[in-house]
C-alpha atoms as a printed R data frame, in Angstrom:
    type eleno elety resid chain resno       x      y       z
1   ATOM     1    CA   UNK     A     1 117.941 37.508 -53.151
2   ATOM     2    CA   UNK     A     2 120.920 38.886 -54.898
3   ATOM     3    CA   UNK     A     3 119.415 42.645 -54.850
4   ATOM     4    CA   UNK     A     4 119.482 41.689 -50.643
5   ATOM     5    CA   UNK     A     5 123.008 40.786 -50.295
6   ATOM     6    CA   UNK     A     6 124.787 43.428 -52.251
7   ATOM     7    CA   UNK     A     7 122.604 45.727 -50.319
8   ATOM     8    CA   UNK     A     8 123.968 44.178 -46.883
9   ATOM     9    CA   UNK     A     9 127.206 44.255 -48.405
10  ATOM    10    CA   UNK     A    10 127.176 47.353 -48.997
11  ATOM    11    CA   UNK     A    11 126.076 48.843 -45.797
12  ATOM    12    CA   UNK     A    12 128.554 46.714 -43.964
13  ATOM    13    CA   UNK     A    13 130.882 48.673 -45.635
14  ATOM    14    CA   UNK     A    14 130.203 51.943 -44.356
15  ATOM    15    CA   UNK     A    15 131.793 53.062 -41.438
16  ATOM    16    CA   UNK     A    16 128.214 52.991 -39.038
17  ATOM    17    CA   UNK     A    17 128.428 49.313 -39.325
18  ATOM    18    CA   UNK     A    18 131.940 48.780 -39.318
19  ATOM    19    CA   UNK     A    19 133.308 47.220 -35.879
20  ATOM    20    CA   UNK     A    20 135.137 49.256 -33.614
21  ATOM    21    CA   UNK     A    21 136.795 49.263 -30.511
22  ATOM    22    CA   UNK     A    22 134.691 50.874 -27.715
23  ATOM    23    CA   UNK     A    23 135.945 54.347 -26.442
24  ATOM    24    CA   UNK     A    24 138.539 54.668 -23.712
25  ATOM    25    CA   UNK     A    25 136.867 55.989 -20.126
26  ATOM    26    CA   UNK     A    26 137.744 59.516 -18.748
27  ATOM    27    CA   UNK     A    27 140.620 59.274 -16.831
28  ATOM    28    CA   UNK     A    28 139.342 60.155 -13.264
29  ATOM    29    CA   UNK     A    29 140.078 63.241 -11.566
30  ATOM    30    CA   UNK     A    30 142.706 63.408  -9.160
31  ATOM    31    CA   UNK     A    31 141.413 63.624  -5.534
32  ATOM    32    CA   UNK     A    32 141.668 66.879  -4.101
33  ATOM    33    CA   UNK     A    33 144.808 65.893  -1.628
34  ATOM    34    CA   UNK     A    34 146.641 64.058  -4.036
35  ATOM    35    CA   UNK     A    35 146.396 67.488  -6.997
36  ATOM    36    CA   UNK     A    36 149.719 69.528  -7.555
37  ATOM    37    CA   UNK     A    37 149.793 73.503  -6.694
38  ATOM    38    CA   UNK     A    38 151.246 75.324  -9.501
39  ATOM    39    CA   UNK     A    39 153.859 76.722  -7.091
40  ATOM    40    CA   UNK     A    40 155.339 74.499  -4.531
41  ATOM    41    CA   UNK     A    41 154.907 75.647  -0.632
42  ATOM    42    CA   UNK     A    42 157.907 77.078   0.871
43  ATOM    43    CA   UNK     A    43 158.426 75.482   4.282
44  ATOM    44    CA   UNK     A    44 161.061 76.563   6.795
45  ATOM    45    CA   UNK     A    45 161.935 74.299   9.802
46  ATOM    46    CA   UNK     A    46 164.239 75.848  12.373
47  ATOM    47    CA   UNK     A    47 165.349 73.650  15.165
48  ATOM    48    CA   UNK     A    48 168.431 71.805  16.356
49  ATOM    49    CA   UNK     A    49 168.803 67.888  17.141
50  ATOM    50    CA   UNK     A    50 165.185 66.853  17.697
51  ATOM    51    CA   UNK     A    51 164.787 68.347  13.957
52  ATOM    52    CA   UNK     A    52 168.057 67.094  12.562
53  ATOM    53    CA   UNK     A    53 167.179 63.054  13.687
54  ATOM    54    CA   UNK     A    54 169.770 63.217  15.219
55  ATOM    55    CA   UNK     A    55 171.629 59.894  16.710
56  ATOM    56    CA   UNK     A    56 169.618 58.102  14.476
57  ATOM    57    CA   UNK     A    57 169.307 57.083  10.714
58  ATOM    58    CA   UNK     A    58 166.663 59.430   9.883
59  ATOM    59    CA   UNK     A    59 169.393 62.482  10.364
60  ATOM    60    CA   UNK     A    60 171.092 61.918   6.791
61  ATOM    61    CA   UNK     A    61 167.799 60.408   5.610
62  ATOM    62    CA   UNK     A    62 167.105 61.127   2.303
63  ATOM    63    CA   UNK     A    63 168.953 64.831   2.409
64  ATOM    64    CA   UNK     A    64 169.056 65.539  -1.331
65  ATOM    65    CA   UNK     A    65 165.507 66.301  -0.833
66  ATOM    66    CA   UNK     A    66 165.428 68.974   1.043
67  ATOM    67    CA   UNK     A    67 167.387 72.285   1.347
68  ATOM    68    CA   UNK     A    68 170.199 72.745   4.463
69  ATOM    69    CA   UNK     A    69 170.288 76.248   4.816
70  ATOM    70    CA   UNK     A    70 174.180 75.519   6.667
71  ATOM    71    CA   UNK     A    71 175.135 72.790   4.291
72  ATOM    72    CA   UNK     A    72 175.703 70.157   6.720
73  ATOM    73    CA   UNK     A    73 173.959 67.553   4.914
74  ATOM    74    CA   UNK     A    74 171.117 66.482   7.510
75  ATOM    75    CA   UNK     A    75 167.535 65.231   5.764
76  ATOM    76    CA   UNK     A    76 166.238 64.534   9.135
77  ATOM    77    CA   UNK     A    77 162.326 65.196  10.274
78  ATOM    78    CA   UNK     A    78 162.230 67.628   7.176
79  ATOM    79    CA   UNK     A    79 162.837 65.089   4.658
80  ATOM    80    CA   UNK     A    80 160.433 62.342   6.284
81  ATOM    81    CA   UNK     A    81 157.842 65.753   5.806
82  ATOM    82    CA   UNK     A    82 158.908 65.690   2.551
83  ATOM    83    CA   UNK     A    83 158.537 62.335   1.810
84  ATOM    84    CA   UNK     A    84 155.180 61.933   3.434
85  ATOM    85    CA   UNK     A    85 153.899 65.335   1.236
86  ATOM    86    CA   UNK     A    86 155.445 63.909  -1.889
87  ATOM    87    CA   UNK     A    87 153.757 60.487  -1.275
88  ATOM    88    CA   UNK     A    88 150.588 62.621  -1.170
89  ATOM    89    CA   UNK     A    89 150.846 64.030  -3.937
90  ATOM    90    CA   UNK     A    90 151.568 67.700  -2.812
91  ATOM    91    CA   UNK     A    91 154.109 70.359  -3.711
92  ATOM    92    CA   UNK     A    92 156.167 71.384  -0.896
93  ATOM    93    CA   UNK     A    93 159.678 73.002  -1.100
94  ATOM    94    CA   UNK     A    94 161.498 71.816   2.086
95  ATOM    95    CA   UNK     A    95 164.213 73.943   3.938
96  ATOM    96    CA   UNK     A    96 165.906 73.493   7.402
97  ATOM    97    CA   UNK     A    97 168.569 75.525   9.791
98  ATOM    98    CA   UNK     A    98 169.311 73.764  12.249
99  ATOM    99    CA   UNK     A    99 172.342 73.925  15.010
100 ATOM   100    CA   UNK     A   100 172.418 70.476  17.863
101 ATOM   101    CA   UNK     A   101 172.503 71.990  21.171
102 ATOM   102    CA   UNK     A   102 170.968 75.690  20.311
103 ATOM   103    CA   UNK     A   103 167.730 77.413  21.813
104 ATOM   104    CA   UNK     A   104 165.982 79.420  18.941
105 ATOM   105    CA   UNK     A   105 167.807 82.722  20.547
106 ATOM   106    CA   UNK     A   106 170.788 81.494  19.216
107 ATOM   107    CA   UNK     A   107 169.001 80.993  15.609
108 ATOM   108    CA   UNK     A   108 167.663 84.899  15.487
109 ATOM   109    CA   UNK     A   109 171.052 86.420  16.816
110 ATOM   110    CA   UNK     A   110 173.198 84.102  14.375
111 ATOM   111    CA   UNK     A   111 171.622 82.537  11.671
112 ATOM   112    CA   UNK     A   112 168.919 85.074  10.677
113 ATOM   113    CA   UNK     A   113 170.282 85.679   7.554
114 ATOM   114    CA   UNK     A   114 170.279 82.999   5.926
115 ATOM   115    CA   UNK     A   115 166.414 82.248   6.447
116 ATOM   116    CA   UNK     A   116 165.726 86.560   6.546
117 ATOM   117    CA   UNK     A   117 163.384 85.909   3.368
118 ATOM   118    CA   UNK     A   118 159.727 85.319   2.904
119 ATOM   119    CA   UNK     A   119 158.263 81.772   3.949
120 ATOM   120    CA   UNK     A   120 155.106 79.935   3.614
121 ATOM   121    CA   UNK     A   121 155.102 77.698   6.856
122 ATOM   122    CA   UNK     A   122 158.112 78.243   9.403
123 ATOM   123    CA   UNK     A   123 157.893 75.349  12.434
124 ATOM   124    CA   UNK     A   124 160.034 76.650  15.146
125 ATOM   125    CA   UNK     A   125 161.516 73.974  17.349
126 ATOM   126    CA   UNK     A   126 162.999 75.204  20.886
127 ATOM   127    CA   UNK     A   127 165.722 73.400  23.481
128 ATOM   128    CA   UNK     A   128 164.234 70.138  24.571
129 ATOM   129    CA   UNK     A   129 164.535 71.725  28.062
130 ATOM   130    CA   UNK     A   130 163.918 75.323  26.655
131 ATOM   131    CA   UNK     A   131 166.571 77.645  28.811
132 ATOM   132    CA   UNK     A   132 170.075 75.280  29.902
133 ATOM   133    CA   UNK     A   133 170.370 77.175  33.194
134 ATOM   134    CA   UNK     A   134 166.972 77.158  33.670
135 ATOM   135    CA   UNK     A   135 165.090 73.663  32.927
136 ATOM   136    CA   UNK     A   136 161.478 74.820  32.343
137 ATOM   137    CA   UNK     A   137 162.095 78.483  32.297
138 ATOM   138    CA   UNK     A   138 159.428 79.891  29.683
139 ATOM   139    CA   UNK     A   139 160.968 83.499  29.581
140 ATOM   140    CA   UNK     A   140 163.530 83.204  26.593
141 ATOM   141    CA   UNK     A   141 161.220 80.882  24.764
142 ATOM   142    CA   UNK     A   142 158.941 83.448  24.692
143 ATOM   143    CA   UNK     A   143 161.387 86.413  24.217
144 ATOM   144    CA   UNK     A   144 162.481 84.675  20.978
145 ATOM   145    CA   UNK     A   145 159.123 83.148  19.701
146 ATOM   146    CA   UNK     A   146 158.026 87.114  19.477
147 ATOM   147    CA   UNK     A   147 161.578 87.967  18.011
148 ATOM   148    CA   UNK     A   148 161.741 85.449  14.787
149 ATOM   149    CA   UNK     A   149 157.916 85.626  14.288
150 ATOM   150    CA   UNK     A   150 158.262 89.636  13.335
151 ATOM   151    CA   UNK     A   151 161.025 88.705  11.295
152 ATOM   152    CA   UNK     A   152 158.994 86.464   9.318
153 ATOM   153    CA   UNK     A   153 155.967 87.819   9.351
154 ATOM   154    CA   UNK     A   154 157.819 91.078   8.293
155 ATOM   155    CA   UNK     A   155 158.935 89.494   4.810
156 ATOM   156    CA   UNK     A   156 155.633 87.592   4.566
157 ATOM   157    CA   UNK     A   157 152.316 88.737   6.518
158 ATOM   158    CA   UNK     A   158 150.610 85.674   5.658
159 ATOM   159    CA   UNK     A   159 153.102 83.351   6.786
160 ATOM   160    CA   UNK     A   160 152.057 80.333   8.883
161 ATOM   161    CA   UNK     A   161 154.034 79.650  12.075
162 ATOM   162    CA   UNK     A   162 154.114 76.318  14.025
163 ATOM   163    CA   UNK     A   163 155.565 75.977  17.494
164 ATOM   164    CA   UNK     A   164 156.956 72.108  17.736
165 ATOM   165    CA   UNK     A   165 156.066 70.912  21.265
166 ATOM   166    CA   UNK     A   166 158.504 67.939  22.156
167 ATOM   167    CA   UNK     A   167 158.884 65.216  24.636
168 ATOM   168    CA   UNK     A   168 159.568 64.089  27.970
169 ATOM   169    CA   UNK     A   169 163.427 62.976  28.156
170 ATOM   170    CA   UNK     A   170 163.705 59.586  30.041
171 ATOM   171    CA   UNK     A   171 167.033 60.458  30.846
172 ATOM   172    CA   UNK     A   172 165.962 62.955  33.047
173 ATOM   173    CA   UNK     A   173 162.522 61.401  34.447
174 ATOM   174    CA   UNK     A   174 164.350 58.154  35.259
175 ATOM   175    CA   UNK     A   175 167.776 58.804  35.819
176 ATOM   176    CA   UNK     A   176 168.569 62.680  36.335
177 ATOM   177    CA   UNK     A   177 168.429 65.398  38.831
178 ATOM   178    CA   UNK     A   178 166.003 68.671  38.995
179 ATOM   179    CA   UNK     A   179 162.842 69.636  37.720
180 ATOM   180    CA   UNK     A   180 161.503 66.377  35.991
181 ATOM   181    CA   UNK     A   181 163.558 63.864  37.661
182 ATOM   182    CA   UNK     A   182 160.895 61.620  39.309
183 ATOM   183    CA   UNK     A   183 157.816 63.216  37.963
184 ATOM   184    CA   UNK     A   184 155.804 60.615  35.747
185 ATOM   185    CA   UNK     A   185 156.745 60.293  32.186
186 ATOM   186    CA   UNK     A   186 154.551 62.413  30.582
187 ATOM   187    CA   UNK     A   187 155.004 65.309  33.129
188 ATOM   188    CA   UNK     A   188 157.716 67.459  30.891
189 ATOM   189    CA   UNK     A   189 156.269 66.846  27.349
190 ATOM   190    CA   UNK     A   190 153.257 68.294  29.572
191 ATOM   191    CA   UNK     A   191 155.242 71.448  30.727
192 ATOM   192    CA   UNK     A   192 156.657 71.769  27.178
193 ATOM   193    CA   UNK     A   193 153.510 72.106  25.902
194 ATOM   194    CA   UNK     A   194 152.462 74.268  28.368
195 ATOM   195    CA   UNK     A   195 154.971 76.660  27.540
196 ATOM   196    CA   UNK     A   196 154.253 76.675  23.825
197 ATOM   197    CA   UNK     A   197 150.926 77.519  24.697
198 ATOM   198    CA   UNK     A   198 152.134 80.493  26.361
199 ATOM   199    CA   UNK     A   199 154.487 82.307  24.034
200 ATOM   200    CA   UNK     A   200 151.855 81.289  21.000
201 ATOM   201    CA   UNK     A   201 149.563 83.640  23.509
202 ATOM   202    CA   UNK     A   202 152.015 86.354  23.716
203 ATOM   203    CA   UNK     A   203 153.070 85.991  19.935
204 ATOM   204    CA   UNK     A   204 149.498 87.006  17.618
205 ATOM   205    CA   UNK     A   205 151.368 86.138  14.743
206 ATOM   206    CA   UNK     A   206 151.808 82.197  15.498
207 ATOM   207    CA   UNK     A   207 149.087 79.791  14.148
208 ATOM   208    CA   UNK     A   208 149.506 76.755  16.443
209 ATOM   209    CA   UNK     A   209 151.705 74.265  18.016
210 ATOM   210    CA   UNK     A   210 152.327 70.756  16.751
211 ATOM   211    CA   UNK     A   211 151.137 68.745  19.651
212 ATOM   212    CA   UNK     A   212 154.809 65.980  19.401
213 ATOM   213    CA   UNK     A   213 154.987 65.437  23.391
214 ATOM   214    CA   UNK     A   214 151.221 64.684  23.215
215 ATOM   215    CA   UNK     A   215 151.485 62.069  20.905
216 ATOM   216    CA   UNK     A   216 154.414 60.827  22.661
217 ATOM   217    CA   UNK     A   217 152.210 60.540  25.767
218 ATOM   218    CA   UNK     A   218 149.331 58.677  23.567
219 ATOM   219    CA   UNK     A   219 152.002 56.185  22.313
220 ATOM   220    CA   UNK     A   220 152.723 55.330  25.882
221 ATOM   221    CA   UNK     A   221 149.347 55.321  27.250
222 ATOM   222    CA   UNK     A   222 147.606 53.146  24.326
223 ATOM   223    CA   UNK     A   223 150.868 50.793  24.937
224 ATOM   224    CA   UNK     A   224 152.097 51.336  21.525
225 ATOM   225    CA   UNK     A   225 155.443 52.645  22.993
226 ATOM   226    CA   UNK     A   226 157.209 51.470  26.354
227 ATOM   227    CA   UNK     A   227 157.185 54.021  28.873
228 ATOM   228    CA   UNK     A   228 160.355 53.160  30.497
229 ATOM   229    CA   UNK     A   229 163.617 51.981  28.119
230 ATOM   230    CA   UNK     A   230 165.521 51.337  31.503
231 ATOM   231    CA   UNK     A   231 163.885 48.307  32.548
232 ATOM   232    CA   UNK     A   232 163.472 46.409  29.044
233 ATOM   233    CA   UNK     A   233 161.247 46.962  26.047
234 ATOM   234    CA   UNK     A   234 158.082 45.030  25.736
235 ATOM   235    CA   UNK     A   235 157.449 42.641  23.353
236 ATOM   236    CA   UNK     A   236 155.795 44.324  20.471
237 ATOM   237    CA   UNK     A   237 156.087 47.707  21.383
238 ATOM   238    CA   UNK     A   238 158.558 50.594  20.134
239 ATOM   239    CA   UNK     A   239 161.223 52.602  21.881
240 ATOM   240    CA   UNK     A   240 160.962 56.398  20.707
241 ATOM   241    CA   UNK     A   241 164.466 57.062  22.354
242 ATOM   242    CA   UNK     A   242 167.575 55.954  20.957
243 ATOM   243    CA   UNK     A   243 170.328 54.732  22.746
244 ATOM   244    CA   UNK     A   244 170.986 57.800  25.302
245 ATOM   245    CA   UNK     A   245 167.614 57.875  26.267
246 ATOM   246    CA   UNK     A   246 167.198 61.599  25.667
247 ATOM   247    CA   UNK     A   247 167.074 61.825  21.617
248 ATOM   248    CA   UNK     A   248 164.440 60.127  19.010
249 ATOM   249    CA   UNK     A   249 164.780 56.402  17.324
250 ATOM   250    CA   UNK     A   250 163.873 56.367  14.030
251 ATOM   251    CA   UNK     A   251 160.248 55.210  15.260
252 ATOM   252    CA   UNK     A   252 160.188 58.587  17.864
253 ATOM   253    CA   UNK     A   253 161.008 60.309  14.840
254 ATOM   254    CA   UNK     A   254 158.600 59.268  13.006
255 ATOM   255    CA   UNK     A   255 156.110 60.157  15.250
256 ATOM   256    CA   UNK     A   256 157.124 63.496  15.208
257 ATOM   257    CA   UNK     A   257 157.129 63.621  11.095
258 ATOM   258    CA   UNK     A   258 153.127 62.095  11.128
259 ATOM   259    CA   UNK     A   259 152.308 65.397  13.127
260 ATOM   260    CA   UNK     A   260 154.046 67.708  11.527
261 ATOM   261    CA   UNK     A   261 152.351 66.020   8.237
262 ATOM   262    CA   UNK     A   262 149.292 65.924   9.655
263 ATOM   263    CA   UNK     A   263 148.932 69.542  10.642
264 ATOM   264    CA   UNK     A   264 150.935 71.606   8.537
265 ATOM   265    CA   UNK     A   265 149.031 69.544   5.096
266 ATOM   266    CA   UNK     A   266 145.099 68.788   6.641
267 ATOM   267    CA   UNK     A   267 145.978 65.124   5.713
268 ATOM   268    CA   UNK     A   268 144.931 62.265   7.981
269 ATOM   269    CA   UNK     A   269 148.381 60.643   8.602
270 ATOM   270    CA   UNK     A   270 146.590 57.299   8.634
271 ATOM   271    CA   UNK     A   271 146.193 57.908   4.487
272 ATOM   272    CA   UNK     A   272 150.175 56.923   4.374
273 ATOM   273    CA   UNK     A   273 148.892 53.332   5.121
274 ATOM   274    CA   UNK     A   274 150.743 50.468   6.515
275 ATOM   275    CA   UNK     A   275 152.927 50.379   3.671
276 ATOM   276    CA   UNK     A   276 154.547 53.759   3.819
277 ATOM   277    CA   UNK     A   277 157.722 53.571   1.764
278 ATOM   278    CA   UNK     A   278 159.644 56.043   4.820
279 ATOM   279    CA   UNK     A   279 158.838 53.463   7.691
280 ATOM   280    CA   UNK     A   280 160.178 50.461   5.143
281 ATOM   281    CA   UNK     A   281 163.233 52.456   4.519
282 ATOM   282    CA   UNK     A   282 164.000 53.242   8.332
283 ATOM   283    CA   UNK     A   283 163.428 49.468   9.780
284 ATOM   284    CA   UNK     A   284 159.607 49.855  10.506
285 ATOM   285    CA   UNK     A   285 157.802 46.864  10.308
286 ATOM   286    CA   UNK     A   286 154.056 47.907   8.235
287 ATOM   287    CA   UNK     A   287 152.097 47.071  12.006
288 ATOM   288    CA   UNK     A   288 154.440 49.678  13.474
289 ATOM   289    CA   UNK     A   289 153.961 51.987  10.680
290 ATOM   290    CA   UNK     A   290 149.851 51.847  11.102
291 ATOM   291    CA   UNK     A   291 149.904 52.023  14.852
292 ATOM   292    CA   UNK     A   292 152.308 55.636  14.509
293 ATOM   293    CA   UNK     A   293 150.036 56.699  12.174
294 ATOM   294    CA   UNK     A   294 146.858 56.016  14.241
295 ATOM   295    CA   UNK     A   295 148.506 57.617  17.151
296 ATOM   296    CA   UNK     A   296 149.173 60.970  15.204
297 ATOM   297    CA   UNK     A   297 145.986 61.074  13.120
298 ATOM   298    CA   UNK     A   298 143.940 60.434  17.160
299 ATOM   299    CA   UNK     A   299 146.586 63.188  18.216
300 ATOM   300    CA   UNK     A   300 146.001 65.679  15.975
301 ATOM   301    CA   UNK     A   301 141.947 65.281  16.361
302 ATOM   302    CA   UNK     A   302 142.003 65.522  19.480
303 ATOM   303    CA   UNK     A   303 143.985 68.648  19.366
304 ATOM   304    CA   UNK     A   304 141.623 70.618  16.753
């Protein structure tokens, strides 16, 4: 009996029976979304107020974020990009030059060189009614689609270029005079589109165009967004204009973010989930949030 303890004693001793903690799991591998280039993606947006945010909170939004190319401070639709990209875990280096009021002719003849360097991505974002004299007029658009596209292309063959299609102006279906005054809501952001089709026909060197007016339209038709801001906002639904009926509201804007997220990155916007820190920031309540980011992720399908 004694030879049978020491000898239990003794292997008790030795580290195979000694008690230890069991090992730690692998950490799992990051999704594929969610993993970190080693070089961050160089993303250009030129535009003017409908990229700035303009007349609403999202234009100073977050700035530090992002680089102004004219140092006036905006964060605007870039930095909700950038937000929504970070969020996702992805490396994109964020850039804007932007001028309110400006057609994208007025971005090649006077602000080429400060963007007249090589770019990843480059969205180009035209006049909301594309020529001033001319509502609905194509030909400049066109004209200066080509014109900055061989610019960039000519620092950076590869580069990806994204025509932002935007949408219809209630000021002018409801209340104006001309082209769109009358017409059903959705009939400019319609045209708009149209006409982005066109000059990415006539320009090889463009990759797409992010469908915004489309999923403007889809807002309004799946009663997510009121139609009409003139005759009272339903209950429940948003208001994508601000308060001159013509720009974004934070929620418009938005929008317009989800789609650029959603095309330019391959990500389903509907991955942000209800609880996107952006929407929280800008006064959107989480249902709001979700039914945006259903409308852009159905958007963006439906476009492919």
């Amino acid at each position: 009996m004694l030879r049978l303890l020491a000898t239990i004693s003794l292997l008790a001793a030795t580290p195979a029976f000694a008690q230890q903690a069991p090992p730690a799991p692998a950490p799992a591998p990051a999704p594929a979304s969610t993993a970190r280039t080693s070089a961050p993606i160089r993303v250009l947006f030129i535009g003017n107020s409908f990229t700035q945010g303009a007349h609403s909170a999202v234009r100073n939004w977050h700035a530090g974020t992002v680089t102004d190319l004219n140092r006036a401070g905006y964060g605007g639709v870039p930095a909700l990009f950038k937000a929504f990209a970070d969020q996702a875990g992805l490396n994109y280096e964020v850039s804007l030059e932007t001028q309110g009021g400006k057609t994208l002719g007025f971005h090649y003849d006077e602000r080429r060189q400060l963007f007249d360097r090589a770019w990843d991505v480059v969205v180009l974002q035209e006049l909301s009614t594309l020529n001033r004299a001319r509502p609905g007029d194509a030909t400049d658009y066109v004209r200066d689609v080509g014109r900055l596209t061989r610019l960039l292309t000519a620092r950076n063959p590869r580069v990806r270029v994204e025509l932002m299609s935007t949408w219809s102006r209630a000021d002018l279906a409801y209340r104006g005079q001309g082209r769109w005054a009358g017409k059903p809501i959705a009939t400019m952001a319609l045209d708009l589109r149209a006409a982005a089709d066109q000059a990415r026909a006539a320009t090889p060197g463009v990759t797409g165009v992010l469908p915004v007016g489309q999923a403007w339209n889809r807002a309004f038709a799946r009663g997510v967004a009121d139609p009409n801001p003139y005759d009272g906002i339903a209950f429940g639904q948003a208001d994508l204009w601000t308060y001159d009926q013509y720009h974004a509201s934070a929620a418009g804007y938005y929008l317009e973010a989800l789609i650029v997220f959603g095309q330019l990155t391959g990500v389903d916007p509907r991955t942000l989930g209800r609880s996107e820190r952006s929407a929280d920031e800008l006064g959107l309540s989480e249902d709001m949030a979700a039914a945006l980011q259903a409308i852009a992720s159905d958007e963006l399908r439906a476009a492919r």
